[in-house]
N, C-alpha and C positions, 0 to 999 in steps of 0.2 A: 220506603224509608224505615229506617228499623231504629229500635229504642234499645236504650238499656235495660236491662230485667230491671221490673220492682223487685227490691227486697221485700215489701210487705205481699207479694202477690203469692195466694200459695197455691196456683197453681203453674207459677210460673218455673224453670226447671233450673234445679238448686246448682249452685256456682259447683263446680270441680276441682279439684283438690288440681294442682299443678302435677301431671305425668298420669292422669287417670287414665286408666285399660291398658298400662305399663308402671304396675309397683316398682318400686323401689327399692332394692333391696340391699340390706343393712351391710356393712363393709364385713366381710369374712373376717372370721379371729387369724390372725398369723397361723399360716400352719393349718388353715380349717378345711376341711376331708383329708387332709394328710397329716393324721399326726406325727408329730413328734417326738422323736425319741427319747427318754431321759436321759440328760447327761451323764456322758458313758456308758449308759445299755448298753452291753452288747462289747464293750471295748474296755471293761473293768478290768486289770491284772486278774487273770487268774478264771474269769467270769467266762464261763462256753470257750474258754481255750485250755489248750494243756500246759502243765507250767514248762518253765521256760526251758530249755535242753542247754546245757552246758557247751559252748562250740569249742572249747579246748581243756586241756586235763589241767582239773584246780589246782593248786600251788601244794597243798597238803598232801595229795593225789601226787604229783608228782616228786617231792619228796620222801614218801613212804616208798616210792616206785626205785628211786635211788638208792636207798635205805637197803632193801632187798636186795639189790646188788650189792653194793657193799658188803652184807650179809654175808651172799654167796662168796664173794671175793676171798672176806676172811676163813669161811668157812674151807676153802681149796686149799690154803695155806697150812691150816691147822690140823689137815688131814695129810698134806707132806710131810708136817713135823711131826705127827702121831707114827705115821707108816716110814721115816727114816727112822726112827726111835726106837720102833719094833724090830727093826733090822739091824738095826746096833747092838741091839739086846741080844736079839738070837744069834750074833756073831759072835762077840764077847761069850755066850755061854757055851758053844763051839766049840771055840778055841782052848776055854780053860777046862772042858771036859777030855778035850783032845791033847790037852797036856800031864794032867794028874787026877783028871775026872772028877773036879770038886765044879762047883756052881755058887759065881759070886754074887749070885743074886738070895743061895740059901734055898738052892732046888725052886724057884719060882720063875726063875730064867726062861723057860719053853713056856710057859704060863703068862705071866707076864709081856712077853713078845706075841700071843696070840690075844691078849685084852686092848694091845695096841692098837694092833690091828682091823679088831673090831671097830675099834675105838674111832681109825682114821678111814674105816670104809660107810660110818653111819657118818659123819662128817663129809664127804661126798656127796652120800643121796640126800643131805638137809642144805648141800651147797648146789646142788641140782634141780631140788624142789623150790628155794631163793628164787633163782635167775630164774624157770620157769615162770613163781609167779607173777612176779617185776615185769615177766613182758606179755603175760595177760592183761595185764594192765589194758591197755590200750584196747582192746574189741571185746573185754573179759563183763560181763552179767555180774548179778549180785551174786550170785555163789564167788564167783573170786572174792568181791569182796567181803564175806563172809569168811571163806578162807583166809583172806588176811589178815581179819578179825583175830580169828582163832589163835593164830601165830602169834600175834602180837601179844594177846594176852596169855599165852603159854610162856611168851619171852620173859613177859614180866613177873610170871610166878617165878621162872627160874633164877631173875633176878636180884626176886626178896629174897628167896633162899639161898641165894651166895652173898649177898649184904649181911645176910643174920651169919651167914659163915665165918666169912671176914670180920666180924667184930667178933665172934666166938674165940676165934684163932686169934689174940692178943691185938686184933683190930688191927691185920693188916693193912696198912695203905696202898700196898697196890693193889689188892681186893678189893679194897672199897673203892679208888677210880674207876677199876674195871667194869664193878657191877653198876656202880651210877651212873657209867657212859651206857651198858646197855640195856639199863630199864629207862636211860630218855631214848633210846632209839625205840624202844617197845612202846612204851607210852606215845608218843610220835607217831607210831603204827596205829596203833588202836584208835587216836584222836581225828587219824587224817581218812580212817573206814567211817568214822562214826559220825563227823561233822554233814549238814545238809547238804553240801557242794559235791563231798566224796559220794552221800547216797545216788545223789541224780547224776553223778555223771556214770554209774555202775549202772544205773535205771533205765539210762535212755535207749531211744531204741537205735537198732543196727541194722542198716540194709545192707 
C-alpha cells in the first residue's frame, strides 16, 4: 500500500517539476537560427545591383538622333546650292571673258566660283559626318556621345555668333529666325547628351 509523500518528510523525494528529464524549451523568436533579412537587404534600388540599363533609346536621345539627320539633310542641299552657284559663276565669267574679256564679277569671278566650291564640298563632309553620327546612335559608347556633345556645342557657338550678326546687320529677321531655330536645334543637342537618361543609355553595355 503506498502513501502520499509527506511534505514535511525530508527525506522523502522532492515533488517534480511537470516534464522533468525533458526541459522545456522556450518558443523560438520568429525567424530564430534563421535570421532575417532587413527589409529590402539585398533588394534596395541601386544596392549590390547595376543601375538600371535603359531597354529602348530616351526620347531626347532620340530626338537629337533626328535632329542629325535633318542636320545632314539640310546640310546636302546647301551644298547643291553652294556647288550650282560656283558653276553659274564660273560660267558667267566664261562667257563674258570670251566675249570682251571683262569679268562681271571685277576679276573675282574664277575666285569666287572656287570659295563656292570649297564652300559646298565642306558642306558635304559635315552632311556626311551628321547622318554618320545619327546612326551611331543606336550601338555607339560614350565617345559618340561626347561627339555629339561637341557638335552641339560648336553649333551653338556658331549660332551666338550669327544672332550677334544678324542684329549687327540692321537686325535682320530673317537672321534672326534662322539663328534661333538653330541654337534650339544645338541646345536640343547638347540637353539630350547631357541629361541622366542620354548618359546610361551611351553607358550600357553591348553584346
Amino acid at each position: 500500500m503506498s502513501y502520499p509523500p509527506d511534505p514535511n518528510n525530508p527525506y522523502g523525494q522532492p515533488p517534480q517539476a511537470p516534464g522533468y528529464g525533458y526541459p522545456q524549451q522556450a518558443p523560438p523568436a520568429a525567424g530564430y537560427g534563421y535570421p532575417q533579412a532587413a527589409p529590402g537587404y539585398g533588394a534596395t534600388p541601386g544596392y549590390g545591383f547595376a543601375p538600371a540599363v535603359p531597354q529602348s533609346m530616351p526620347g531626347l536621345v532620340v530626338t537629337t538622333r533626328v535632329l542629325l539627320f535633318i542636320i545632314g539633310a539640310v546640310q546636302i542641299i546647301g551644298a547643291g546650292v553652294y556647288l550650282i552657284a560656283a558653276a553659274a559663276a564660273k560660267e558667267v565669267t566664261n562667257r563674258a571673258q570670251e566675249i570682251d574679256g571683262s569679268d562681271p564679277f571685277n576679276g573675282f569671278g574664277n575666285a569666287a566660283a572656287g570659295v563656292l566650291v570649297v564652300v559646298g564640298i565642306l558642306c558635304v563632309l559635315f552632311a556626311a559626318f551628321s547622318i554618320t553620327l545619327g546612326v551611331k546612335f543606336g550601338k555607339g559608347g560614350p565617345a559618340v556621345r561626347i561627339t555629339a556633345l561637341v557638335y552641339g556645342s560648336f553649333g551653338a557657338l556658331l549660332g551666338l555668333l550669327g544672332l550677334a550678326g544678324s542684329f549687327a546687320n540692321n537686325a535682320n529677321p530673317i537672321g534672326i529666325v534662322f539663328t534661333l531655330m538653330w541654337l534650339a536645334v544645338s541646345i536640343t543637342m547638347i540637353v539630350g547628351m547631357s541629361v541622366k537618361d542620354g548618359v546610361a543609355w551611351f553607358a550600357r553595355p553591348r553584346y
